[in-house]
C-alpha positions as CSV (number, residue, x, y, z in Angstrom):
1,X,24.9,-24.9,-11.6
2,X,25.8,-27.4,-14.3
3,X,25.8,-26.8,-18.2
4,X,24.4,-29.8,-19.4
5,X,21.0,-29.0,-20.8
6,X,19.2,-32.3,-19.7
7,X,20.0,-31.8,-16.4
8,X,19.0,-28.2,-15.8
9,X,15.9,-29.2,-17.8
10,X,14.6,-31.4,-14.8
11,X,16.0,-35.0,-16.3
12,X,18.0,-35.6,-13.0
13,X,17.8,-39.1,-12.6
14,X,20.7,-39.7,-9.9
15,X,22.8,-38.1,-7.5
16,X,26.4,-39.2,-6.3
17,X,25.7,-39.5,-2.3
18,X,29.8,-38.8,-2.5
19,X,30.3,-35.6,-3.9
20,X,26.7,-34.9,-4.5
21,X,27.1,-34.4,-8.5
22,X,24.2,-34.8,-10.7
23,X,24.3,-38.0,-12.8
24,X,22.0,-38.8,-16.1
25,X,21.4,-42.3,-16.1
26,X,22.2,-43.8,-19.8
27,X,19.4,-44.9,-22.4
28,X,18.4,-47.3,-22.5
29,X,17.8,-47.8,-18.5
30,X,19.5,-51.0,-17.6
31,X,18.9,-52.4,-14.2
32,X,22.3,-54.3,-14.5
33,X,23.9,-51.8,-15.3
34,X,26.6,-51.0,-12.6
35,X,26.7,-46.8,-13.1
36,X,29.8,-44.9,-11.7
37,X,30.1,-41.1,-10.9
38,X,32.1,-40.0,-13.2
39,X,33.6,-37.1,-11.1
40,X,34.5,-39.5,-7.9
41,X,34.4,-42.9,-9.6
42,X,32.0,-43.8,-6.4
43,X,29.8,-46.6,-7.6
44,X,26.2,-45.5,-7.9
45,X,22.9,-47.1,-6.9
46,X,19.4,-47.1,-7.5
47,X,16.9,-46.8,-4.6
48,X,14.8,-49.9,-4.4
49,X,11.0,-49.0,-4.2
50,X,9.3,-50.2,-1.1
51,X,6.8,-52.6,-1.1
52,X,3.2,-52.5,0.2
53,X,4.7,-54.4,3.3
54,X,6.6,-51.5,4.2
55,X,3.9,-48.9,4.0
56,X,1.2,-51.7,6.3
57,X,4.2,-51.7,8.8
58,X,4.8,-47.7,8.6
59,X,1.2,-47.3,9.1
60,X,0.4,-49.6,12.5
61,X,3.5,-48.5,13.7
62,X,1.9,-44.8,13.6
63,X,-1.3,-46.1,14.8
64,X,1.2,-47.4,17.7
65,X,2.6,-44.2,18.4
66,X,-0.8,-42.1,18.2
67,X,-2.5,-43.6,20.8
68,X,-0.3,-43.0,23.5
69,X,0.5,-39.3,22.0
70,X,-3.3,-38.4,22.7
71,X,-3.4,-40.2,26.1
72,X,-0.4,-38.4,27.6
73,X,0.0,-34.5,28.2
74,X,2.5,-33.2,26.3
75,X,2.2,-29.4,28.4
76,X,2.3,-29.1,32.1
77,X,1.7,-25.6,32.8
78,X,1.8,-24.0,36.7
79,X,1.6,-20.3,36.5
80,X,0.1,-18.1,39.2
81,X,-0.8,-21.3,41.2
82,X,-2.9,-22.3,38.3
83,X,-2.1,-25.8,37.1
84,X,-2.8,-27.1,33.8
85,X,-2.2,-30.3,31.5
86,X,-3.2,-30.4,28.1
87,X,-2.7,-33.2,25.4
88,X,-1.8,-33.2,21.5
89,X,-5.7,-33.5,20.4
90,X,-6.3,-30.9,23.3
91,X,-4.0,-28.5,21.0
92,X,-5.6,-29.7,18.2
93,X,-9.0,-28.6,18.8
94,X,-7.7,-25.3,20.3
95,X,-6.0,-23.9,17.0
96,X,-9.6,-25.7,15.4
97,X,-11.5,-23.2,17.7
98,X,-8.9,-20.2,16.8
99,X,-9.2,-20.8,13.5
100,X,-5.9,-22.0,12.3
């Protein structure tokens, strides 16, 4: 655990991806600022927020993936000569009927 008071009191701002030590970021926050851990000296960088293009693309590329999850069986089950197939909404509506 560390003994700076800021940083146990949930004012994390930064994390060296090096040696994975805890950095405060300095008042005032200065984008231009080029911030180095000062256990490593492993230059630091801020994670650029995504943009509402990402989350559209995310999102149809789900809507690509879901379709063809609830077309396909996912279990193929033989036992005692019985044969059965079920698909991901098929499980769905089975933990739905069992109450989970």
């Amino acid at each position: 655990m560390t003994d700076d008071p800021d940083l146990r009191a949930g004012n994390l701002s930064i994390v060296c991806p090096a040696c994975r030590q805890p950095q405060r970021l300095p008042e005032p926050h200065d984008a231009a600022l080029e911030l180095v851990c000062r256990r490593c000296d492993t230059t630091l960088r801020r994670a650029e927020p995504a943009g509402a293009g990402w989350s559209l693309i995310l999102t149809l590329l789900a809507l690509v993936f879901y379709i063809p999850a609830n077309q396909y069986p996912i279990l193929r089950l033989t036992y005692l000569g019985a044969y059965s197939e079920n698909t991901l909404i098929d499980g769905v509506f089975a933990l739905w009927d069992d109450g989970m």
